[in-house]
N, C-alpha and C positions, 0 to 999 in steps of 0.2 A: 150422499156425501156432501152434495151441495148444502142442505139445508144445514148440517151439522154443522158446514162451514161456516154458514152467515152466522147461523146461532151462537155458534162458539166465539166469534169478531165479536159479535153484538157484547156478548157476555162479557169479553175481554174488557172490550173499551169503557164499559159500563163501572164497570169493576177498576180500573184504574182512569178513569176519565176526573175524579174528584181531583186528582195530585195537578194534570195537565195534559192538554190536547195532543202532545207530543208522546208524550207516557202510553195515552187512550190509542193513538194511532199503533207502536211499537206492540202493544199489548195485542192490540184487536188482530196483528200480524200473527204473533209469536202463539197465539193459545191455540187456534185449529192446528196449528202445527204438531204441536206439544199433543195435542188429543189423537192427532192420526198417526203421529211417531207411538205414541204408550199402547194403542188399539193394535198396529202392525208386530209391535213388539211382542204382546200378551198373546196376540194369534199364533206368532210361531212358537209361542211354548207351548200353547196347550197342542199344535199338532205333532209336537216330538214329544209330550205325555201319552197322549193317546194314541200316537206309534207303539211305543215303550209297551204300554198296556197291552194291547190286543195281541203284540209279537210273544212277550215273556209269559202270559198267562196261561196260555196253553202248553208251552216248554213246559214253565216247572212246575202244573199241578197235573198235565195228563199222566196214564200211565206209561212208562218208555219204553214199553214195546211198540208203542201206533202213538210215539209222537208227530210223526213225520204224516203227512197224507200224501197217499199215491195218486189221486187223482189232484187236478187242480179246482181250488176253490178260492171263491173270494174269502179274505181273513175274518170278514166279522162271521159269515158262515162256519167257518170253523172255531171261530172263537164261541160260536154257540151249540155248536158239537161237541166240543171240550165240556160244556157243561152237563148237556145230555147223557152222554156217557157214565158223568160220576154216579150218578143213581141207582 
């Protein structure tokens, strides 16, 4: 994280240091910020897709009689049980 941070200043101020020193400074603030707000953001969708996936996929393609498991299993274990079964 560190590094992305300097990299991303560096980049920033780089990138608007042509207009002025004040510009360069605001930038080199403003763009790691921007990069670890849009990375935080992107992470928690893909972890409510991939909730999404692994919970509904086994619901609506197993068959409904043994959608439910009686024992406790971890989901992606049953999410590849669900597959095994269809064969």
């Amino acid at each position: 994280m560190g590094f992305i941070a300097v990299a991303g200043a560096a980049y920033g101020a780089a990138l608007a240091g042509w207009r002025s020193p004040q510009l360069a400074l605001y930038v080199a603030i403003k763009f790691p910020i921007l990069l670890f707000g849009t990375t935080a953001l992107v992470v928690c969708f893909n972890i409510v897709t991939f909730q999404m996936t692994t919970l509904l996929r086994p619901i609506l393609t197993a068959p409904a009689e043994n959608w439910w498991t009686a024992e406790k299993k971890f989901f992606m274990v049953h999410f590849a049980d669900s597959f095994a079964k269809r064969k």
